[in-house]
N, C-alpha and C positions, 0 to 999 in steps of 0.2 A: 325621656320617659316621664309619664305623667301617672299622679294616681287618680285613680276613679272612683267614687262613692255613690252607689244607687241608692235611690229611695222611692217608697210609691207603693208598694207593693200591700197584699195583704188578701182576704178574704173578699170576695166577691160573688154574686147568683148569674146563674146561667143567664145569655143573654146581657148582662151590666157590664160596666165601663171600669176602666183604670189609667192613671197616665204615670208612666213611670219617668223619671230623671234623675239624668246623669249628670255630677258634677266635678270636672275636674280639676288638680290643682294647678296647672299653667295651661298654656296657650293651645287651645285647639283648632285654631284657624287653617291652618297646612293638614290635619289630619282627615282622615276619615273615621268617621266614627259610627257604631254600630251595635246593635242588638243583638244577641243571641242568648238562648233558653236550653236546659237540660230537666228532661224528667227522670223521676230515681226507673235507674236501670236502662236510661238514653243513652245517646250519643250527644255531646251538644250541638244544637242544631241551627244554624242561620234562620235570624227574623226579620232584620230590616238593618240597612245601611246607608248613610248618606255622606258625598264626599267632602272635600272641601266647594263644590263649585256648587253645592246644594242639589247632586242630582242624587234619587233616591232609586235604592231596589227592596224587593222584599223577598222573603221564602214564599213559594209555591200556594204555602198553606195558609196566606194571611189573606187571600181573595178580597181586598180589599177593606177590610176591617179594620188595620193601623195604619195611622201615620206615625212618621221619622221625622223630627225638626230640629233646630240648633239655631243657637241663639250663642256665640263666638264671644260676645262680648260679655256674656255673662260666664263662656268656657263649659256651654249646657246643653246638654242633648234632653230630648222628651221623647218620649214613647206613647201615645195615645191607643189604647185599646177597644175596640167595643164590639158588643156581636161573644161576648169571649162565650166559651165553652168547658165542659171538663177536658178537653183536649189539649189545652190551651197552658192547664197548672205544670208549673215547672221554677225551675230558679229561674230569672229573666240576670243577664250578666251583660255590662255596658262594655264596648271593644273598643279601643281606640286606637289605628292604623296608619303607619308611615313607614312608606319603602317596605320593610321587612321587620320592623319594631314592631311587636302588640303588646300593648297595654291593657291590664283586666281590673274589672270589677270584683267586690267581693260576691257581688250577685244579691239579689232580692228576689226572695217567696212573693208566687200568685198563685192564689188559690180559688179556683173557682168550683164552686160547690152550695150549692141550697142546702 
């Protein structure tokens, strides 16, 4: 079990960028680790995961506009945003998975709004 601490998050205009990250407290080299978002009155929703062997997916809805990376030796996932929209605003929550373990975030505010 690891803890996870996001950061990054915050107010943004339509159309701008954000990079959120994840930082955990031990070793996430065997894990997968991954992004998911909840807006008030959501379900939380998958946004982007990458495994240990560096292969990435995303939700439906990111059409290209995030990237998913890690950086193991620092125990650090990033979330790069851009393109974002009011669609977009939600808690952003860091996941991190092995076998049948999940480990959460406390989650970070994105807000995008002019």
């Amino acid at each position: 079990q690891v803890q996870l601490v996001e950061s990054g998050g915050g107010l943004v205009e339509p159309g701008g960028s954000l990079r959120l990250s994840c930082v955990a407290s031990g070793s996430i080299s065997d894990k997968a680790m991954g992004w998911y978002r909840q807006a008030p009155g959501n379900q939380r929703e998958f946004v982007a995961e990458i495994n240990s062997g560096g292969i990435t997916s995303y939700g439906d809805f990111v059409k290209g506009r995030f990237i998913i990376s890690r950086d193991n030796a620092k125990k650090t996932v990033h979330l790069q945003m851009s393109g974002l929209n009011s669609g977009d605003t939600a808690v952003y929550f860091c996941n991190s998975r092995f076998l049948f373990i999940n480990d959460w975030g406390q989650g970070t505010q994105v807000t995008v709004s002019s």
